[in-house]
Each structure stands twice: as structure tokens, then as C-alpha cells.
N, C-alpha and C positions, 0 to 999 in steps of 0.2 A: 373243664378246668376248675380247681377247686378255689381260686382266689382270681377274679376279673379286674386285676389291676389294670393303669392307664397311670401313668409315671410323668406328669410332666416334669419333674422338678430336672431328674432326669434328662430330660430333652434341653437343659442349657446349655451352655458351655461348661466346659470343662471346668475352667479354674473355678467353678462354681462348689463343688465337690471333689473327693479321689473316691472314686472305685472301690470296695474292699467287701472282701468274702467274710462272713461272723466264722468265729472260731467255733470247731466241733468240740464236745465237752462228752463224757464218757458215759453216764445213765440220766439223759433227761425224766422228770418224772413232773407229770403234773400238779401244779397246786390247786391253783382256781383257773377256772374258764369264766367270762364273765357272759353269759348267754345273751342277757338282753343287747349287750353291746353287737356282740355277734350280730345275732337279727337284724337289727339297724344296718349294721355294714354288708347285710346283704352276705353274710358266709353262712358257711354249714357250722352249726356247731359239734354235730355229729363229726364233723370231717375233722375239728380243729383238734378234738379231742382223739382222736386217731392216733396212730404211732405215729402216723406219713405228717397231721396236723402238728404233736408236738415234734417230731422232729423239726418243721420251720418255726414252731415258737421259740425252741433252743438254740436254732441257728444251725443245727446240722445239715440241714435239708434246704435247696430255693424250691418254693415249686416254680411252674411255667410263667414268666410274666413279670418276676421280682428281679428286682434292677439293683441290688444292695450297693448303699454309697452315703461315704461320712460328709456331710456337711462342713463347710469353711464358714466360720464367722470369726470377728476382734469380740474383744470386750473390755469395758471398766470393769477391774475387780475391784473393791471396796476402793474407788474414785481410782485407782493407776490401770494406765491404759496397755492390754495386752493386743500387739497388733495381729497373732496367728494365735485359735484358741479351737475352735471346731470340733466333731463329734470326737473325742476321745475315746468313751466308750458306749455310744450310740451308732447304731447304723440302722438309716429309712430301707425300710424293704422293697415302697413304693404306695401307691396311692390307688385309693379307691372309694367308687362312686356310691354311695349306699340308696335305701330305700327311699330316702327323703331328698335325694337331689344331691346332697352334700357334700362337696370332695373330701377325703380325711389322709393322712397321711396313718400306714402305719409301720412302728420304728420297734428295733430290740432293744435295748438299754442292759447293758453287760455282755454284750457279744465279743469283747475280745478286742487283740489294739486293732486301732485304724492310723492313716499316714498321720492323725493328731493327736497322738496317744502323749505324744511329751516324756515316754518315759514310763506309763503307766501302764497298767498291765489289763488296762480295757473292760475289766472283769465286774461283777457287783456281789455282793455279799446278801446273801438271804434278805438279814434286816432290814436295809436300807428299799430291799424289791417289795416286801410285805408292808412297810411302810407307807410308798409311793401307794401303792393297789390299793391302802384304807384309807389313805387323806384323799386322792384324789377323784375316789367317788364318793369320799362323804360331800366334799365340796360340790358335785354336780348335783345330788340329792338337796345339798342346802341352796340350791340356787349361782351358785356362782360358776363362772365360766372359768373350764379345767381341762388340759390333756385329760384324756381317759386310762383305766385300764382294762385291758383285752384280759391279760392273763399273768398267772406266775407260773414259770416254773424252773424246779431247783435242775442243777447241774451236775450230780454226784461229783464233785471235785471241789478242791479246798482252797480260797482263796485267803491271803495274806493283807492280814490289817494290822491292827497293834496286835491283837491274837490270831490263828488260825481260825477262820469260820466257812461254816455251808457257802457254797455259790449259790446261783439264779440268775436268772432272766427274766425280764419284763418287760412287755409287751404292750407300749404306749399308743394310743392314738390322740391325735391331735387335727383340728382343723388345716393349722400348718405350725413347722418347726422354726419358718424364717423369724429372726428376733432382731431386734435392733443392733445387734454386734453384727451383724450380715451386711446389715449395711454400711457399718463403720471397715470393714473386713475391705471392701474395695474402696471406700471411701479415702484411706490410709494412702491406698495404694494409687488414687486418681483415675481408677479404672471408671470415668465417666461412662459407658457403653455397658460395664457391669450395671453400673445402678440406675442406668436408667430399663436394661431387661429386667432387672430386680424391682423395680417400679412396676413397670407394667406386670408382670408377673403377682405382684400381692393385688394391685388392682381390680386384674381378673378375676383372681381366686378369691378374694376376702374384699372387696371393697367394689363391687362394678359401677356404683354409682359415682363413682370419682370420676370416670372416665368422662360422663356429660360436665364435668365442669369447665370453666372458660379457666382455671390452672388444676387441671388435675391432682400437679404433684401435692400442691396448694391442700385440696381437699382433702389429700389423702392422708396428708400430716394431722389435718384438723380431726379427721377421723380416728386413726387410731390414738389422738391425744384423749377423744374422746371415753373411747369402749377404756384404756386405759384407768383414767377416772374414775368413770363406774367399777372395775375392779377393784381398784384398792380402794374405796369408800364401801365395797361391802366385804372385803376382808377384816376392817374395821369396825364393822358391824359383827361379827362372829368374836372377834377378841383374837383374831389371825395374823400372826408373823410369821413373814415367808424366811426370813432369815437369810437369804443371800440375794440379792437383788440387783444384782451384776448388771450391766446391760446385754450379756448376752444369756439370762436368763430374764429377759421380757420378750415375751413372744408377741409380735407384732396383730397377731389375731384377738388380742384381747383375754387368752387365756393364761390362766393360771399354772407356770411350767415348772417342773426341775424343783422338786419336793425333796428337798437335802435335809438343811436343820431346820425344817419349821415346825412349828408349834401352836397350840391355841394357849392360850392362858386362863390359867386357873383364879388367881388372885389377880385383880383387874391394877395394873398399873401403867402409864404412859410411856415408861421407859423401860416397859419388861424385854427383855430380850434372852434369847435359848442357843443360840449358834454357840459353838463353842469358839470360833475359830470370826467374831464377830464382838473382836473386846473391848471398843469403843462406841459400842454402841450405834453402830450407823443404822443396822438397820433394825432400829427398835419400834415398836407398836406404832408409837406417836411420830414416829421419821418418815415413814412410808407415802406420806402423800409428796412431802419434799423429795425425796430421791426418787419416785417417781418422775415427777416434774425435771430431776436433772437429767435422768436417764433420757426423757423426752427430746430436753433440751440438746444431748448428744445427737439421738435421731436425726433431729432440725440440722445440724452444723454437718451432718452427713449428705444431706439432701440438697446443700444451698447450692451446686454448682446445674440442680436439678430446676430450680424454683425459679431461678432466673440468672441472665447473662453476667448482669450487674450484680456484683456480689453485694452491695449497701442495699440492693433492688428486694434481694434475696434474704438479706436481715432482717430489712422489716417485713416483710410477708411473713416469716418464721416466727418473728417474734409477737407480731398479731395473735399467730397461730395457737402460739405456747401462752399467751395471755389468758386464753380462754380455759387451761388448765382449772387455774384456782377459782373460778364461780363452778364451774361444770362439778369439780368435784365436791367444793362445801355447799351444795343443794343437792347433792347426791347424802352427804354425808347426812346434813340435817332431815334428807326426807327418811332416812331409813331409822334413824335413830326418835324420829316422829314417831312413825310404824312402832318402835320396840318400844316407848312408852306409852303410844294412845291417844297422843294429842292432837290437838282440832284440825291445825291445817297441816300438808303436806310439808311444808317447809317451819311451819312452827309459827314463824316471823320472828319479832326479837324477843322475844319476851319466851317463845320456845326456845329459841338458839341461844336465851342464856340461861334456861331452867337444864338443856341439855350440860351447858359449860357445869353450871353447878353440881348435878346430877355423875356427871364423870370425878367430879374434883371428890365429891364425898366416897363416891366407891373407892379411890386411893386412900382417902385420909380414912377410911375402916376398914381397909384391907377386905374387900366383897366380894367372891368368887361372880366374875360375870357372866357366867351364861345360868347359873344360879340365882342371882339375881332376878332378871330377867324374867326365868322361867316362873319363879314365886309371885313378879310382879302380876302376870299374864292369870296366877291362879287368882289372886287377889282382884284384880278385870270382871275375873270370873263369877264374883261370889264367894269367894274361901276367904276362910279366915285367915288375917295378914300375920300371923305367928310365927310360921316357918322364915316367911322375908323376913321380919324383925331381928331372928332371929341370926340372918346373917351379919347383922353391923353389929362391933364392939358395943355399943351406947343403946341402949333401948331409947333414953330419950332422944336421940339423933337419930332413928327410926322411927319413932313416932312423928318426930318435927318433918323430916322430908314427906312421910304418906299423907300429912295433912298438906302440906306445898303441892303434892302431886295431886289429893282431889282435887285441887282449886283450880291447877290447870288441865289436866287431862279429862277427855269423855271415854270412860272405857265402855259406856254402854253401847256406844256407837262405834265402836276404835277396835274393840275385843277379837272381831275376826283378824283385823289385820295384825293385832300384836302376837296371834296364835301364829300368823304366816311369818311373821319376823324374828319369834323368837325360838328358837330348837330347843328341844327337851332333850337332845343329843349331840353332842359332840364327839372328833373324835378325842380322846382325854389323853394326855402325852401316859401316863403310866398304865394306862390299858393299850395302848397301843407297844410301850416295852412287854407290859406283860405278855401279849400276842407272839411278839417274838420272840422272848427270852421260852416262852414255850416249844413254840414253832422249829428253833434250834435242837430243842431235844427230842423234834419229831412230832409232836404233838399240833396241829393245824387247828384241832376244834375252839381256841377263844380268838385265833383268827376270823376265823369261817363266823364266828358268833355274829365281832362284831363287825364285817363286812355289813352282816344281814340286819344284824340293827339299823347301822347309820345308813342302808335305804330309806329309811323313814323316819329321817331325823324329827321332825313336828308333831309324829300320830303317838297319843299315848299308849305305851303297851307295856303293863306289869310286869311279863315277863323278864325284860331288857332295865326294872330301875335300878339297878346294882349299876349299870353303867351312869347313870345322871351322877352318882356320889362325886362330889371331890375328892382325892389323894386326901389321905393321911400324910400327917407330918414326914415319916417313912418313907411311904410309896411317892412325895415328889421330884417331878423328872425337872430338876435344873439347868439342865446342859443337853442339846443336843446334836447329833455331829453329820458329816455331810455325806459321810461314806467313802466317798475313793481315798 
């Protein structure tokens, strides 16, 4: 059997998902296989790569063992509550066990409508799949927890956007898909017996330790408000907006999902935001840890009839719960942004945590490409001379004035390794990652493939790949980015 799947999700109930077959599509062709993923999951990559392999990455093909079925979840969309939202154009093929112990889920993304299609025509557009495949393993490469990608591959068939473009397929995996609209999804509905299988169910799979607690549900909140936390505190640390941050685009496993219009930022500002379709700004740089925290806050009011009998019983445990958000995350934020300048203590203390405040304020008020920054600061760490960084702030004297503030607090001769760990000499850069596709469209894969193979090693210097460190030209900046369907 060429895939040993085991499908719990599957095994729920019904109203849990609908059933549905991905649409056949006329000349799959492969893009990329990602192998090392493979390996892990325990497949052949020989096999995946096959006609029999891509036929089920296209969706033409199940093999033995694949259970295909869209997910039901609600959601907040940019704060209004949608109470039926679910794979649209996602269907899980089913789950499997890899070498490491780990259940993973894996799913197609543009397979065709499903019963949640709303209308839409299920499908994805090259871009948007070439896209997903570079951010969401540069993100696992820089450390942060992310759906994976297994594979692209195009569809010979033409999908409808504002223009005509290439199809594809994309080939996610993830720990798991359930996200916080899943449990809003029965929660709406008062299906108490859904969400309490739906408890137990993330328990087992993502969280075992909840189970030994004296309130499990209790725990479980505390947890995922946790892994939560650390997320977006080192999305913040890269200069990362996810750009739509729904509630049913937070994945309850802590990972980073549903790579639409996000973005890294080039010129470092609070209120940078790229979504096109995100015109007040909610979910801008600096919002991220607040709509996090609401999104949570949803979670919670989903949970309460879980938490306890007593719903005022159930309020205050929740809100306990969700109290712990705002330390958990600003000691996450402060230790990382310690790490990327060098400073003494993990947390900084206050005199860190307002050299940080200041430190943020002047990259706005000079316009400082921040992972540029950053990288120059790390050379400067290093022994180099600080000319290149100077050179990024309008004021030479307002770079000279900060590097003397920064020796007087920071130890980089002690701190140097870790500022090398915190800071990337790679990103992905939004106009290389256009460039990639606007290529890609005309058939051309090689500055894709390039920079796949860069942003494996976002931190290792390598001359080859410095053309990708450059910032956009005035020209080549990507202002607007859009979500696809």
C-alpha cells in the first residue's frame, strides 16, 4: 500500500464533515515534490512522484486507505460571525503516522467544490499554490510552526479570477486542520456532544497532557492560548503579517495556516498591512497580538458550556485562562527581540523592554528595511564595520546616536551566536516571491525552484543566494496582496 493512512478524523460523526471526491483535472504535471517531507511522512517519494503518485496529488486518483472529506467549521471574518464556512476548496485525504510518532493530516487545497463551496468553484490558481509551497517552508526553515508543503502540482486547466490563469494543486500537511471556527461551528449550533468529541479529539491528538488535569477542558484552553502566543510573538519577530486572521484561520495546533495575503515587510512600520481586501487595518503588524487574544477569547465562549455547569463558573475559569495571554506573549516577544539585538538578559528587564520600545519607534520614524537591519546589526556583533547599517537610517547622525545606545546596552560578544539564530539573512521578500510566479505563469519554474532552495537556510550565509537579501526597488514594491479565491 503506497500511503498507510489511519483517518481518525474521519471516524466522527458525520456532521463533523461531508464526504466529497476532489475534481479530476485534465494533464496534471508535477511542480515540486518536497522529499524531505516525504521521508518524515514515512511515503515513497519515488512513488509520489509516479503518474499513480501524482494522480492523487491532483486529485484524480484515491489510493487505498484515503477517506476524502471537507471539513465544517464557523468563523469571524474580519470580527462578523459566519455561522457555515468549511473546506470550500480543501479536502483531508486522511492521516498519517510518520517516522517520528507524529500524526499529520494530509489535505489538497484546490481540489474542486465541496458541500462548502458557497458558490465557488473550489479550484486554486498556480500563484496563490506557489506561494503557499515558499512561505510555508521558509516559515518552518525560520523556526516557526507552519502547515507544510508536500507538493505542487499544476492542472492543465484554466481557472477564473479577475483574469484567466494556470490551475494547481497543493498538497498541505499539517499537525491538524481543526481551528477555532470548528468549534464555534457546533458551538452556534449547541451541539454540546459535538464539542465535547471535539475536545477530546484535539486532546488526544495535540494536547495529551490536558487529559491528567483535575479540568482538562480548563487546560486545554490554557494551552492552546499558549502555543498561540508564541506564534504570533515570533511572527513579530520576522516582520510577518498573516493578513487574514479569521478565527477559522487559527489552527488550534499552534500552527501557522492559510497563507492568502500575507506578507513580510520590507520597510519596518506598526501599521504595515498588504491584504488587499483588509482596508482598515485589523490585521496589521502591530494588531496581531490583540486579534489573536480575541480570536482566543471566541475559542473561550465556545468552550464554556464545556468548562463548567455554571456558566458565571465557566466565565471565570475562561477568563483566568485568557488573562495569561498578555504576559505569556510580551515575554515571548521581549525574549526574542532580546535574541535579535544581543542583550544581556532573556527578557531584557525594563531598561531592555524600553531600549526595545525605542529601537521599534526609530526604525518607523527612518523608514528601515527590518530584516535588513537586523542582518547588518548581527554583522556589526560580528566585527564589521557598521557602515552598511548606518547606512540604512535617513540621518547618519540618528545612526550613529542609536549604535552608541546599543553598545552601552547590548553584549554582542556574548549574545553574537544567538543574534545569528534570531536574525535571517533570508526572507521570503514579497517581490521575489511575485517574481517566482509571474515566471512560473509563463512556464518557467527555475526562480521558483531557486528560491524554495534558498529559504531552506534562511540563517547560513551563502553568496550565491545575495541578490535575494536586496530590498525591492522603488519599482519592484509589492504593496497589495490578495487571497486568491
Amino acid at each position: 500500500m503506497p500511503i498507510a493512512f489511519d483517518n481518525t478524523y474521519a471516524r466522527l460523526p458525520e456532521r463533523f464533515f461531508a464526504r466529497t471526491a476532489p475534481a479530476v483535472v485534465p494533464a496534471p504535471q508535477l511542480i515540486r515534490l518536497n522529499h524531505a517531507l516525504a521521508d518524515q511522512l514515512g511515503l515513497s517519494s519515488d512513488w509520489l512522484a509516479s503518474p499513480e503518485g501524482i494522480a492523487m496529488l491532483a486529485g484524480n486518483a484515491m489510493p487505498p486507505g484515503a477517506e476524502p472529506l471537507a471539513q465544517a467549521y464557523a468563523g469571524h471574518q474580519f470580527g462578523n460571525f459566519v455561522p457555515q464556512l468549511g473546506d470550500g476548496r480543501a479536502i483531508l485525504l486522511g492521516e498519517v503516522v510518520g517516522r517520528d510518532g507524529a500524526r499529520r493530516d494530509i489535505q489538497l487545497k484546490g481540489a474542486g467544490r465541496t458541500p462548502f463551496s458557497r458558490g465557488g468553484d473550489g479550484k486554486a490558481a498556480l500563484g496563490p499554490v506557489l506561494r503557499e509551497y515558499i512561505v510555508s517552508e521558509a516559515m518552518t526553515a525560520l523556526g516557526v510552526p507552519s502547515t507544510r508543503a508536500l507538493a505542487a502540482v499544476s492542472t492543465g486547466e484554466t481557472v477564473q479570477r479577475e483574469t484567466p490563469l494556470p490551475g494547481a494543486v497543493f498538497t498541505r500537511v499539517a499537525a491538524s486542520h481543526i481551528r477555532v471556527g470548528t468549534f464555534q461551528y457546533f458551538a452556534v449550533r449547541e451541539d454540546v456532544d459535538a464539542l465535547r468529541e471535539l475536545v477530546d479529539t484535539v486532546i488526544s491528538r495535540l494536547y495529551p497532557e490536558a487529559a491528567e488535569a483535575d479540568l482538562p477542558t480548563v487546560k486545554l484552553l490554557q494551552m492552546i492560548i499558549g502555543a498561540q502566543a508564541d506564534l504570533i510573538a515570533s511572527w513579530l519577530h520576522l516582520g510577518f503579517i498573516h493578513g487574514v486572521m479569521n478565527t477559522d484561520n487559527m489552527a488550534v495546533s499552534g500552527e501557522t495556516i492559510d497563507y492568502g495575503p500575507c506578507a513580510f515587510m520590507d520597510t519596518f512600520h506598526p501599521e504595515c498591512v498588504f491584504s488587499a481586501i483588509d482596508r482598515r487595518g485589523r490585521y496589521a503588524w502591530g494588531n496581531q497580538p490583540a486579534i489573536g487574544q480575541w480570536n482566543l477569547t471566541c475559542l473561550a465562549e465556545a468552550l464554556l458550556p464545556l468548562i463548567h455547569e455554571n456558566e458565571d463558573t465557566a466565565k471565570v475559569w475562561a477568563e483566568s485562562a485568557l488573562a495569561q495571554f498578555s504576559d505569556r506573549f510580551h515575554d515571548r516577544f521581549h525574549a526574542g527581540f532580546c535574541a535579535k539585538l544581543g542583550l544581556p538578559d532573556e527578557d531584557g528587564g525594563d531598561d531592555g523592554v524600553a531600549f526595545i520600545g525605542a529601537t521599534l519607534a526609530k526604525l518607523k520614524e527612518q523608514e528601515i528595511d527590518f530584516t535588513l537591519f537586523f542582518r547588518q546589526l548581527t554583522r556589526v556583533a560580528a566585527g564589521d564595520s557598521p557602515d552598511e547599517l548606518i547606512a540604512l537610517f535617513k540621518e547618519t547622525a540618528t545612526a550613529k546616536a542609536w549604535l552608541d545606545d546599543w553598545r552601552r546596552v547590548a553584549e554582542p560578544e556574548t549574545k553574537l551566536a544567538g543574534m545569528r539564530a534570531a536574525n535571517p539573512i533570508l526572507i521570503p521578500r514579497n517581490h521575489r516571491v511575485e517574481e517566482a510566479i509571474r515566471q512560473a505563469q509563463t512556464g518557467d519554474y527555475a526562480p521558483f525552484n531557486r528560491l524554495v532552495d534558498a529559504l531552506a537556510a534562511p540563517f547560513e550565509e551563502r553568496p550565491e543566494y545575495a541578490d535575494l537579501e536586496k530590498a525591492p526597488l522603488p519599482e519592484e514594491r509589492v504593496t497589495q496582496t490578495f487571497c486568491g479565491t
